[in-house]
C-alpha positions as CSV (number, residue, x, y, z in Angstrom):
1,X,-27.0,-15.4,38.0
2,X,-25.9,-17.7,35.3
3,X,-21.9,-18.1,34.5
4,X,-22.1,-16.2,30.8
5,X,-19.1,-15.9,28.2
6,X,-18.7,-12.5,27.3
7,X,-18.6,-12.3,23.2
8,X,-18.0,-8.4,21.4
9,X,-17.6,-5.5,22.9
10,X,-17.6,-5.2,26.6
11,X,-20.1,-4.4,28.4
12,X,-21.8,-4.4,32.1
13,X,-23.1,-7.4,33.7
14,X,-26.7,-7.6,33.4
15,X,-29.3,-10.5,34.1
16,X,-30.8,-13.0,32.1
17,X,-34.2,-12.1,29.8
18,X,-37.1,-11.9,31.6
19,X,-39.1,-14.7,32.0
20,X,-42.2,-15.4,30.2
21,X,-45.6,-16.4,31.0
22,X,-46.3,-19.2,28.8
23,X,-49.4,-20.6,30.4
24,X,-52.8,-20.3,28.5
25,X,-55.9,-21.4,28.9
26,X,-56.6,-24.0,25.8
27,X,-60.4,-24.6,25.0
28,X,-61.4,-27.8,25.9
29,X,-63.0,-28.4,22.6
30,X,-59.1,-27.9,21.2
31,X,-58.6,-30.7,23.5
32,X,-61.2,-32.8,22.3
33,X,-60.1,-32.3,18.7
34,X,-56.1,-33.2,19.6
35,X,-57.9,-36.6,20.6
36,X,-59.8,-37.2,17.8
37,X,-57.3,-36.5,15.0
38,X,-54.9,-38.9,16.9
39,X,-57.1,-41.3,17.2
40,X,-58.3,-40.8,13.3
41,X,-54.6,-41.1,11.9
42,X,-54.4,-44.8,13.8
43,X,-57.6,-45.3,12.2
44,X,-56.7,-44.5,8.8
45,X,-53.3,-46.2,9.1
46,X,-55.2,-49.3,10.5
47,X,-57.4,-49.1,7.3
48,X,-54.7,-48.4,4.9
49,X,-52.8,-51.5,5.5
50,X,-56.2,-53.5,5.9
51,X,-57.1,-52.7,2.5
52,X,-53.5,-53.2,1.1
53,X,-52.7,-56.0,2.0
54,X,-56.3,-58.0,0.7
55,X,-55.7,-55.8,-2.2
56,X,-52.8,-57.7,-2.8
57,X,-54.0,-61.1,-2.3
58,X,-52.3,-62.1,1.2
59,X,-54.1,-60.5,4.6
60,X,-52.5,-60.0,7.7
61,X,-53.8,-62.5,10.7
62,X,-54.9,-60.5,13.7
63,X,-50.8,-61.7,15.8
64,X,-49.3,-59.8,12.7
65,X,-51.8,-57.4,12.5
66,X,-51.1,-56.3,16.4
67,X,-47.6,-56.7,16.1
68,X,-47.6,-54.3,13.3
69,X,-50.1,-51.8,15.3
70,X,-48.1,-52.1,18.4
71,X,-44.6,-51.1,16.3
72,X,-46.5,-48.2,14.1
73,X,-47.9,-46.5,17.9
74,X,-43.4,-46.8,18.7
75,X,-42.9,-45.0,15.6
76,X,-45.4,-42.3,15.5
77,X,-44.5,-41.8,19.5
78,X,-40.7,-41.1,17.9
79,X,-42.4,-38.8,15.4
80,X,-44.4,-37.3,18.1
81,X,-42.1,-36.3,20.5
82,X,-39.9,-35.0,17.5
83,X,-42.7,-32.5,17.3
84,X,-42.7,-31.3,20.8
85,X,-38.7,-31.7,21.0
86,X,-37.7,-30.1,17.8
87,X,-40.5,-28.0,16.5
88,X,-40.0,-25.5,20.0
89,X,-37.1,-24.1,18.3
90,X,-39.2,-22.7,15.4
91,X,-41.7,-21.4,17.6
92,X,-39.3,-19.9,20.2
93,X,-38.6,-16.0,18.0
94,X,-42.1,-15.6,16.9
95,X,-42.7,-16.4,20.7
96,X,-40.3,-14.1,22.5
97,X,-40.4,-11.2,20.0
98,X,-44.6,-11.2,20.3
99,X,-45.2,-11.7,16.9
100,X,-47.6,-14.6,17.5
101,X,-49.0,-16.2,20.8
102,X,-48.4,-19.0,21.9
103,X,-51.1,-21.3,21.1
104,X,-51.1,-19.8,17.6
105,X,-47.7,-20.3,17.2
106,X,-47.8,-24.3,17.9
107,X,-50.6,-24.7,16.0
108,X,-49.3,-22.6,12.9
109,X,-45.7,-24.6,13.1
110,X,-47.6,-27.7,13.7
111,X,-49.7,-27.3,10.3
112,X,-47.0,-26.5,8.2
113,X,-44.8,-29.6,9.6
114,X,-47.6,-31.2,8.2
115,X,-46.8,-29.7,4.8
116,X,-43.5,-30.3,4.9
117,X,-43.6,-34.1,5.7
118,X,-46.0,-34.4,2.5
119,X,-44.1,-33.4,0.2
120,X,-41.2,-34.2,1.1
121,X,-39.2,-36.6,-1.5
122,X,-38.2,-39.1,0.5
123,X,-34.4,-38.8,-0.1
124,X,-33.8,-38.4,4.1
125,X,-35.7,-41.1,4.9
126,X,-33.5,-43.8,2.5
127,X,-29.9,-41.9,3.8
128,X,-31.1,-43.4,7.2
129,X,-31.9,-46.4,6.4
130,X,-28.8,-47.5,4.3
131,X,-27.0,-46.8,8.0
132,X,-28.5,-49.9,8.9
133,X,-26.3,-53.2,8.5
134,X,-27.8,-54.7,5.1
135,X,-28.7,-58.3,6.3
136,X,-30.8,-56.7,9.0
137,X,-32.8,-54.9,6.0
138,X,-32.7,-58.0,3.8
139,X,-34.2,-59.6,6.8
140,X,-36.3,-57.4,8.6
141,X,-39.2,-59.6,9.1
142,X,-37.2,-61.9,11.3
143,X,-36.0,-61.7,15.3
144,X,-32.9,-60.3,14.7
145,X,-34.7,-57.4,12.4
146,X,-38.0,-56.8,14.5
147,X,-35.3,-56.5,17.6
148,X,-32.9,-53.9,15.4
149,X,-36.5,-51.5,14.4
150,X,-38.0,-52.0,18.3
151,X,-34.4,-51.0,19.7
152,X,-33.3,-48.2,18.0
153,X,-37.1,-46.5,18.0
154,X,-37.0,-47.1,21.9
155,X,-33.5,-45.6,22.3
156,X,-33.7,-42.8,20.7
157,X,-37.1,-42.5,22.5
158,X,-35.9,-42.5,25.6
159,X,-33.2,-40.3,25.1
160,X,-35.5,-37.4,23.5
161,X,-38.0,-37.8,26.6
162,X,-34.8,-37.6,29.0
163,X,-33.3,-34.3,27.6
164,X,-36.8,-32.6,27.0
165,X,-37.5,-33.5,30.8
166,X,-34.1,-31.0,31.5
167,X,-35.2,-28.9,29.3
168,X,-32.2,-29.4,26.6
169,X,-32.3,-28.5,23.0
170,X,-31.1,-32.1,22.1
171,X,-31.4,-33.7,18.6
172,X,-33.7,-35.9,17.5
173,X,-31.5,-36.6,14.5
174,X,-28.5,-37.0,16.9
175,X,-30.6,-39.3,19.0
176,X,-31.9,-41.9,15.7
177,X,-28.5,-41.7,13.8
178,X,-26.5,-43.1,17.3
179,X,-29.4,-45.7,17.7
180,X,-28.9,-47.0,14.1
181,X,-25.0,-47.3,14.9
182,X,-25.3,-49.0,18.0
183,X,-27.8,-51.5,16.4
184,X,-25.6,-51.8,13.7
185,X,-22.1,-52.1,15.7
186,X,-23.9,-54.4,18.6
187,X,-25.1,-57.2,15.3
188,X,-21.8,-57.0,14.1
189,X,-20.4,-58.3,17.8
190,X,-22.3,-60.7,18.1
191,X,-22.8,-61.7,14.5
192,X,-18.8,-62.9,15.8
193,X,-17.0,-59.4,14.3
194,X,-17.3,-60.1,10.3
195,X,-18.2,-56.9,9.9
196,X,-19.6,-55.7,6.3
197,X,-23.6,-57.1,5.4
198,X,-23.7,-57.1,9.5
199,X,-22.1,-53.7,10.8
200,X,-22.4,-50.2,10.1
201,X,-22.1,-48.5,6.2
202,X,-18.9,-46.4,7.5
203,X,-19.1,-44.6,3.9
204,X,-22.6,-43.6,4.6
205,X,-22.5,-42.8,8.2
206,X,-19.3,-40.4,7.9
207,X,-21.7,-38.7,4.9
208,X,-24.3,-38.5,7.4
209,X,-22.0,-37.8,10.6
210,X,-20.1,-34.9,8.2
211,X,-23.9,-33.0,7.4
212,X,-24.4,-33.2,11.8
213,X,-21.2,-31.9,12.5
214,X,-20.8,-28.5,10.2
215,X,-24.6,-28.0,10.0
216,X,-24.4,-26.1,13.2
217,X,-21.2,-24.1,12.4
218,X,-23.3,-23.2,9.4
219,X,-26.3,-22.3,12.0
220,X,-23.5,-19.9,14.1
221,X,-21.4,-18.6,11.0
222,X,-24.3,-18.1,9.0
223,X,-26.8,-16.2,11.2
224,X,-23.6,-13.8,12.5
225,X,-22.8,-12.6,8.8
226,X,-26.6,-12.3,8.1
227,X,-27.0,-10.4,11.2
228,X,-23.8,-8.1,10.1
229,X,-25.5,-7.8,6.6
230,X,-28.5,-6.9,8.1
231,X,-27.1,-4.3,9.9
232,X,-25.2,-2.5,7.1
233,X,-27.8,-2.3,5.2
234,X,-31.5,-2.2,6.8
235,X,-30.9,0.8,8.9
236,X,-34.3,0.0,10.7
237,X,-33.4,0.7,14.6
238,X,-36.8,-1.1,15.2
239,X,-35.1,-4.3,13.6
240,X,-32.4,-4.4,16.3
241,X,-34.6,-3.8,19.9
242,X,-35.7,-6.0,22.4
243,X,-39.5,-6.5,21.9
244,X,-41.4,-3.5,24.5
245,X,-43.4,-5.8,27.0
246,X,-46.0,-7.8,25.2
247,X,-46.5,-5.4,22.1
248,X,-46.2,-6.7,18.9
249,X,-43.3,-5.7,16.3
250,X,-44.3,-3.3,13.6
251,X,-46.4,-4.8,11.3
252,X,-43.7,-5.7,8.8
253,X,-41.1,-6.6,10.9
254,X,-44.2,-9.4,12.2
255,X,-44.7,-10.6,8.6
256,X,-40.8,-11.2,8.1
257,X,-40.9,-13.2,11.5
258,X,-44.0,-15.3,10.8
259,X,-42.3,-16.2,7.8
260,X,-38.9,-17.3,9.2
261,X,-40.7,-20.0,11.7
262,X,-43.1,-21.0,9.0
263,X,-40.0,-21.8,7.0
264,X,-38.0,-23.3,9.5
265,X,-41.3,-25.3,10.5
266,X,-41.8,-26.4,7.3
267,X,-38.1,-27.8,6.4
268,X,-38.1,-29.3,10.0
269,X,-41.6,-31.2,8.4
270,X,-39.2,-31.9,5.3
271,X,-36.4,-33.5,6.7
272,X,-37.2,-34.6,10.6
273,X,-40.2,-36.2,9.2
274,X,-38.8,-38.3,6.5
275,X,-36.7,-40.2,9.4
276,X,-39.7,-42.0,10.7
277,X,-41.1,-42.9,7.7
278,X,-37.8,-45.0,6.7
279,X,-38.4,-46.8,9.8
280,X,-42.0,-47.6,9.3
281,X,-41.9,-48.5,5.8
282,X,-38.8,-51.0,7.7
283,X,-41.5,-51.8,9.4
284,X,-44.3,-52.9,7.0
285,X,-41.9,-54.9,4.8
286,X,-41.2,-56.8,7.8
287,X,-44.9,-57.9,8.4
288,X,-46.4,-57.4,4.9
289,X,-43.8,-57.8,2.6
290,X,-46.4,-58.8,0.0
291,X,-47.7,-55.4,0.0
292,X,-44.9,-53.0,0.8
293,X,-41.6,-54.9,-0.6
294,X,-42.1,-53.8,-4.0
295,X,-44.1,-50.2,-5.1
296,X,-47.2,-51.5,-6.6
297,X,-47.8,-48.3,-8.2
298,X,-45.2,-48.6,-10.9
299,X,-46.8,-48.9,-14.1
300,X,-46.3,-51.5,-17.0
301,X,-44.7,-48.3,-19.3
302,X,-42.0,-48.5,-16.8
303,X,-40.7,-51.8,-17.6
304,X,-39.1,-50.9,-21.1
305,X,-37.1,-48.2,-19.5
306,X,-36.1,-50.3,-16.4
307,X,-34.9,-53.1,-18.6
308,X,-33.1,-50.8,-20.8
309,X,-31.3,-49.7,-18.1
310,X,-30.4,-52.8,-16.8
311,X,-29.2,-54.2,-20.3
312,X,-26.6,-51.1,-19.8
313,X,-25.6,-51.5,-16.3
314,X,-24.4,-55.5,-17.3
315,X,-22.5,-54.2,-20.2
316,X,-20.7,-52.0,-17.6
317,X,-20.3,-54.9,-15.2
318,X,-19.3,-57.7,-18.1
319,X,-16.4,-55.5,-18.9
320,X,-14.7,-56.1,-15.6
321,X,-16.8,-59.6,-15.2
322,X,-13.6,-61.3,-16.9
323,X,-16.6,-64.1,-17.8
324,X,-17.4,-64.5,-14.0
325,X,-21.0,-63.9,-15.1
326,X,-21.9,-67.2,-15.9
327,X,-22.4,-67.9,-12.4
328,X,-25.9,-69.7,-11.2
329,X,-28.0,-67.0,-9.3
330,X,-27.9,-68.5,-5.7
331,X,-24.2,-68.5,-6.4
332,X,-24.5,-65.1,-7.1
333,X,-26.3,-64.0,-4.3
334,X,-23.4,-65.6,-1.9
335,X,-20.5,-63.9,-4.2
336,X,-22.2,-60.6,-3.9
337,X,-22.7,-60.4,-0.5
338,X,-19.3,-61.7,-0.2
339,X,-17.9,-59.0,-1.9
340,X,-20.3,-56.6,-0.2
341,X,-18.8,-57.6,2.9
342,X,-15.1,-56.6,1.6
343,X,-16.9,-53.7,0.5
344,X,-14.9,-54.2,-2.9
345,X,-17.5,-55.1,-5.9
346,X,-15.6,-53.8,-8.8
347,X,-13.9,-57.1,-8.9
348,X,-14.2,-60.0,-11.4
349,X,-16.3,-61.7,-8.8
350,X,-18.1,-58.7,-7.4
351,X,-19.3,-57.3,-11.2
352,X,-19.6,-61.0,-12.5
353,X,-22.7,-61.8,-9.7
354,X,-23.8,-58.5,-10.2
355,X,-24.2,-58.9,-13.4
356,X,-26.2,-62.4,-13.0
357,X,-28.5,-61.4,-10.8
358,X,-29.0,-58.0,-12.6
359,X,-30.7,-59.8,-15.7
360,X,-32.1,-61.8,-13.7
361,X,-34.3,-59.3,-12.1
362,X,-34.7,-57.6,-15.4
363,X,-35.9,-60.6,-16.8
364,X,-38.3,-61.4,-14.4
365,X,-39.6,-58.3,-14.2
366,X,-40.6,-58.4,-18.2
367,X,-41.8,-61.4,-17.6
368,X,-44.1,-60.3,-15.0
369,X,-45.4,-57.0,-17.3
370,X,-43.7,-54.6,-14.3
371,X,-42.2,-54.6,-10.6
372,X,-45.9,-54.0,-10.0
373,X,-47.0,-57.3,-10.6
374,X,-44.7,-59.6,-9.4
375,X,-46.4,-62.3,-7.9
376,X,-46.8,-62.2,-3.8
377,X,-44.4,-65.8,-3.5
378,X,-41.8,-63.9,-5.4
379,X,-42.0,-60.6,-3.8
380,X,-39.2,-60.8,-0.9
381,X,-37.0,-62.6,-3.2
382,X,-36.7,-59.9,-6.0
383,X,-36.7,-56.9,-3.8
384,X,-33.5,-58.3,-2.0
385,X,-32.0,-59.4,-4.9
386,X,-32.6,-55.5,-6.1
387,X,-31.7,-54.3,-2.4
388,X,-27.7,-56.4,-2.7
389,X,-27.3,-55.1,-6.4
390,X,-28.2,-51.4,-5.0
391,X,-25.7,-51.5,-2.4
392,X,-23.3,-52.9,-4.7
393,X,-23.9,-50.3,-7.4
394,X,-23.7,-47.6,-4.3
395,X,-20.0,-49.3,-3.8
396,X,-18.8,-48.7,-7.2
397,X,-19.6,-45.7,-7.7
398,X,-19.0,-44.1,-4.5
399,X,-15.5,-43.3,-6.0
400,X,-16.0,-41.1,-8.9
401,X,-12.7,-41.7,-10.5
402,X,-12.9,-45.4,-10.1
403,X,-14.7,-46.1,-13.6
404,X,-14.9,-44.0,-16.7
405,X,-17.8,-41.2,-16.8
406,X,-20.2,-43.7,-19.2
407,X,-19.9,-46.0,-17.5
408,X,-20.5,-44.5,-14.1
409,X,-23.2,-42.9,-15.7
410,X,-24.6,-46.4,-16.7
411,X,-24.7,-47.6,-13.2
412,X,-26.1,-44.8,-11.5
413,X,-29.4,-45.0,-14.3
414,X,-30.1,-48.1,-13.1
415,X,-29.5,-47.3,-9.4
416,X,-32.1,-44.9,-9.9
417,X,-34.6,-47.4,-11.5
418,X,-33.6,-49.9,-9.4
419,X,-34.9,-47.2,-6.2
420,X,-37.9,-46.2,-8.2
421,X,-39.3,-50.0,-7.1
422,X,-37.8,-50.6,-3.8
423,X,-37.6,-47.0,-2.3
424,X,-41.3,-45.5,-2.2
425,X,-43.0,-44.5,0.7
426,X,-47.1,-44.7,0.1
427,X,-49.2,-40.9,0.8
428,X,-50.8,-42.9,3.8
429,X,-47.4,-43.1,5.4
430,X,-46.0,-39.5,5.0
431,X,-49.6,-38.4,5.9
432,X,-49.7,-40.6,9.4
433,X,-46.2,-39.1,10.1
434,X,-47.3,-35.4,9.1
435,X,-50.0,-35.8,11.8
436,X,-47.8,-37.1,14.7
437,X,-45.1,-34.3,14.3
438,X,-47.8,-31.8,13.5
439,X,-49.5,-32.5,16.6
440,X,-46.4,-33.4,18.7
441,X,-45.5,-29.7,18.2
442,X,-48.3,-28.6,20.2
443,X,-47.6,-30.5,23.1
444,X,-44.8,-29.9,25.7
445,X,-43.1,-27.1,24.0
446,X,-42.5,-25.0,26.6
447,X,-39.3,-26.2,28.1
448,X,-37.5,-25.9,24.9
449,X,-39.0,-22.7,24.1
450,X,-37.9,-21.7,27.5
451,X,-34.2,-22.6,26.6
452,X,-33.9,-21.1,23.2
453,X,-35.8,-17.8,24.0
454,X,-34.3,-17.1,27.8
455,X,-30.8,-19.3,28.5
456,X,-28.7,-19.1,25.5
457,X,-28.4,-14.9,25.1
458,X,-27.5,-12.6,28.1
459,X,-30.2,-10.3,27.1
460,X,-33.7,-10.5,25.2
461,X,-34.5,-11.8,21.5
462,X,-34.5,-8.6,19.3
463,X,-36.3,-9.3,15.8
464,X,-33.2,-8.9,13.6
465,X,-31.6,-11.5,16.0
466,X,-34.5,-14.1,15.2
467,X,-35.3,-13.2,11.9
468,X,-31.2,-14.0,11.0
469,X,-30.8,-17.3,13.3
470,X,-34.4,-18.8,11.6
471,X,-33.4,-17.6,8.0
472,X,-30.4,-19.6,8.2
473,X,-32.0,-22.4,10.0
474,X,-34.8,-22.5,7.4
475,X,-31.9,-22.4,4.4
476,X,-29.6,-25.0,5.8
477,X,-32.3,-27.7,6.4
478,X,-33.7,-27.4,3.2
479,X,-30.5,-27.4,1.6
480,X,-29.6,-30.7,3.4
481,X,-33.3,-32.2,2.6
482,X,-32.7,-31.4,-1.1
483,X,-29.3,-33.5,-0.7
484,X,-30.5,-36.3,1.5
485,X,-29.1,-35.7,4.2
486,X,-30.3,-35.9,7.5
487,X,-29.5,-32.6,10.0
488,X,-30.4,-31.4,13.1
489,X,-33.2,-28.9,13.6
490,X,-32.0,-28.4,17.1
491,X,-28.8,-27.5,16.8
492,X,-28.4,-25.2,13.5
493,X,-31.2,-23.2,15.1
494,X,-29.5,-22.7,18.6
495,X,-26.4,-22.1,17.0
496,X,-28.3,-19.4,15.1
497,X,-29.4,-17.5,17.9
498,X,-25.8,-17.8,19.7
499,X,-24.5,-16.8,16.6
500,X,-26.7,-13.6,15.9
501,X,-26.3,-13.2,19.9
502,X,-22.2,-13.0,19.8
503,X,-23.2,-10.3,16.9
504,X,-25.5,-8.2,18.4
505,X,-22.6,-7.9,21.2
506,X,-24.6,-9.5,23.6
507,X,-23.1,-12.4,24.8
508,X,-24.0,-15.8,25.5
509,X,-24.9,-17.4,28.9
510,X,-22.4,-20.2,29.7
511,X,-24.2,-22.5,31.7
512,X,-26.8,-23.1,28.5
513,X,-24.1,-23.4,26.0
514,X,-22.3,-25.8,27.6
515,X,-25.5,-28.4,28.3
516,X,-26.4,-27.9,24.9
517,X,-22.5,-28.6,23.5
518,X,-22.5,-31.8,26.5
519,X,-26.2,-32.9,24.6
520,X,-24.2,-32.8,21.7
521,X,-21.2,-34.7,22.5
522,X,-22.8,-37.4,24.1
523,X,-25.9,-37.9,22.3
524,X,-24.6,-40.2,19.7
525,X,-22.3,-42.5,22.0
526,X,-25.7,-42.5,24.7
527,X,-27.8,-43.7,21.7
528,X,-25.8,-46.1,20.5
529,X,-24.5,-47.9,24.3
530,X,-28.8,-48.1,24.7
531,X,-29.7,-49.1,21.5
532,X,-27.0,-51.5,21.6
533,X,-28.1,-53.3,25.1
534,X,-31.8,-53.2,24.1
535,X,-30.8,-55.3,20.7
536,X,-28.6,-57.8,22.8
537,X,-31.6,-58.1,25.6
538,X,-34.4,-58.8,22.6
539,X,-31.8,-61.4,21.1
540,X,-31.2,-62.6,24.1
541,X,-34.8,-63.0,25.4
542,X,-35.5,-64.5,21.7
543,X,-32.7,-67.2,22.3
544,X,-31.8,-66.3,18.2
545,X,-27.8,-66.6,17.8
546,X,-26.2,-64.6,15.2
547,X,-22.8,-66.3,15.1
């Protein structure tokens, strides 16, 4: 018998759950469908980005064309086996307490991933990419970027398959967010150590470290007192036993569980989703940059308000410009990222080329009519003049006691129009990614399933204990989705159930908690020592120096 850690009150030594029979028949014709909606999605992302980019003026040759194909297949495999890797955990209660089959239950979670990816506001999917070190992103369509998208997609890859394969409730957040470190830390080396435009956003990745380190503790703290709530007040005796055989729960007690993993499913679709659509909107304005650099779909109305804006960001910045503003843009450009690299823009210098290049974007975007129609030989130009003056404006006011209130305010409205024509992620996109979790969640659940439902309690799931752990799953993640940041499905919902466990005085088994507390420690440090060789082998292989 497994090592356990007795939690509560005591109480006599008794085995493990009892194992489950997860194997059922699937129709073949369920099989045949799997098939054709993945091969439809490639289809319909193929076509999408045929017709976008002649749209536009500027078609891809059939090399770019495969190139792009061959990197979308790494991404949607990412989002994929996010499905199958993450998704288990909501399926695991309704699972274990009878409440749906199976093959219902992976199905059900799978549609409403789908739901959740499309709507989802795309918030997550930008917090991940600003890890990434910014000349990477201002130059994603070249070696060093094509080897920074293919190595931190087949890291973190890798690493999901390997702790599936055991059987270990791993993090595909954990697994991406140490990827984009190691790419970012592994450019900086050999970029010769400057650090800044070419290493990691330490602001933004202790933000995003901070929401994967006390999510879980909100996960285990959260389900207990729920549990304890629960308790004192619904006085249900139903709520609180073990399901009897394969009988279903009372017919309410089934509703509240169906709910719970159609909750969690759908903030898993939310914010797990959004991670692979940063990457493959990376992607696109690395190959078509014509077509995917700026949002076409802003309209010309939008154009008065975005140079409004920008006429009251540059009064902000002139004030501490000291008449540094004068500065030709190209000069601008190199004192921005200069200062970008100090990470200290609220400097004569740093506002001054801020400034410059800030009406110069606004005034060629009037010029134009809208971000919409700047012309295609322009396009990569303007967006990474829009991208440095972001990252500087994210700088300055990252402190909110560094400038006065109007004037932070100021900065932060044209942040925000500044995002409305860079940041946008097309309905083709989110709907390519909805499909690949959606269906990746019906595949190769069962070890996972296995771990959450048998390995982390000493005795059964009882429906209180899975309602609680997926309530507060289902809260947290949305929560950090309406924040932007990036958590982990994974672990808030294992610490759930080993929190509702520890307060239904059962105890938890030892040998589980410990692999899934070793998953993640060395999850992030794995990622990053992988992603880190695989970006030094492609720059390598390319010959490219960075120095």
């Amino acid at each position: 018998m497994a090592d356990t850690i007795a939690t509560g009150a005591d109480f006599a030594p008794e085995a493990a759950p009892k194992p489950r029979n997860l194997d059922h028949a699937v129709h073949p014709g369920l099989r045949i469908l799997f098939f054709v909606v993945l091969v439809g999605a490639f289809a319909f992302a193929g076509y999408n980005i045929f017709t976008e980019t002649q749209d536009i003026g500027e078609p891809l040759a059939f090399g770019p064309f495969l190139f792009l194909g061959i990197a979308l297949i790494i991404a949607l495999a990412f989002e994929f086996v996010n499905g199958f890797h993450d998704t288990a955990n909501a399926v695991a209660t309704v699972i274990y307490t009878n409440s749906l089959s199976p093959l219902i239950a992976v199905v059900w979670s799978g549609f409403w991933n789908f739901v959740g990816v499309i709507v989802s506001s795309g918030a997550v999917a930008y917090a991940i990419v600003t890890l990434l070190p910014v000349e990477l992103i201002l130059n994603v369509g070249s070696v060093a970027g094509y080897g920074m998208i293919f190595a931190l997609l087949i890291a973190a890859l890798l690493w999901n398959l390997a702790t599936w394969y055991v059987g270990i409730p791993n993090s595909s957040s954990h697994a991406l967010i140490g990827s984009i470190l190691g790419v970012g830390l592994a450019n900086q080396l050999l970029s010769g150590g400057s650090g800044g435009t070419s290493g990691v956003d330490w602001g933004q990745a202790t933000d995003v470290l901070s929401a994967l380190l006390f999510s879980p503790l909100v996960g285990f703290v959260g389900a207990l007192v729920l549990f304890f709530v629960l308790r004192h007040f619904v006085k249900n005796e139903t709520l609180y036993r073990e399901p009897e055989g394969d009988q279903p729960p009372p017919r309410g007690i089934r509703a509240l569980l169906i709910f719970t993993c159609t909750a969690v499913s759908f903030a898993h679709g939310g914010n797990d989703g959004q991670k692979g659509m940063g990457l493959i909107m990376l992607i696109l304005i690395g190959v078509a940059p014509t077509a995917y650099a700026l949002n076409r779909s802003v309209s010309d109305a939008a154009t008065p308000a975005f140079v409004e804006s920008a006429d009251g960001a540059v009064e902000v910045m002139h004030a501490y410009a000291q008449g540094r503003n004068a500065m030709a843009p190209d000069e601008a450009r190199t004192t921005l990222k200069q200062a970008l690299q100090a990470r200290q823009v609220i400097t004569p210098d740093g506002m001054g080329a801020m400034a410059r290049l800030t009406q110069d974007v606004a005034g060629r975007v009037q010029s134009y009519g809208s971000v919409a129609k700047v012309p295609a030989a322009e396009t990569q130009n303007v967006r990474n003049d829009m991208y440095m003056i972001m990252d500087g404006l994210h700088i300055a006011t990252g402190d909110e006691d560094a400038l006065p209130k109007e004037q932070m305010d100021a900065l932060k409205a044209f942040d925000d129009k500044l995002g409305d024509g860079i940041r946008f992620i097309p309905l083709w996109v989110k709907i390519v990614v909805a499909i690949a979790l959606g269906l990746g969640t019906m595949v190769g659940w069962k070890r996972i399933v296995v771990t959450v439902g048998e390995r982390i309690g000493r005795k059964h799931l009882t429906y209180g204990m899975g309602a609680s752990a997926e309530l507060v799953a289902a809260a947290t993640i949305l929560l950090a989705e309406f924040g932007g940041m990036p958590v982990s499905t994974t672990h808030i919902l294992s610490s759930g159930v080993a929190g509702a466990a520890v307060a239904n005085k059962q105890g938890l088994q030892r040998d589980t908690v410990l692999r899934i507390a070793s998953a993640w420690v060395v999850t992030l440090p794995a990622a990053m020592a992988l992603s880190g060789l695989l970006y030094w082998a492609f720059i390598l292989v390319s010959g490219q120096s960075l120095s």
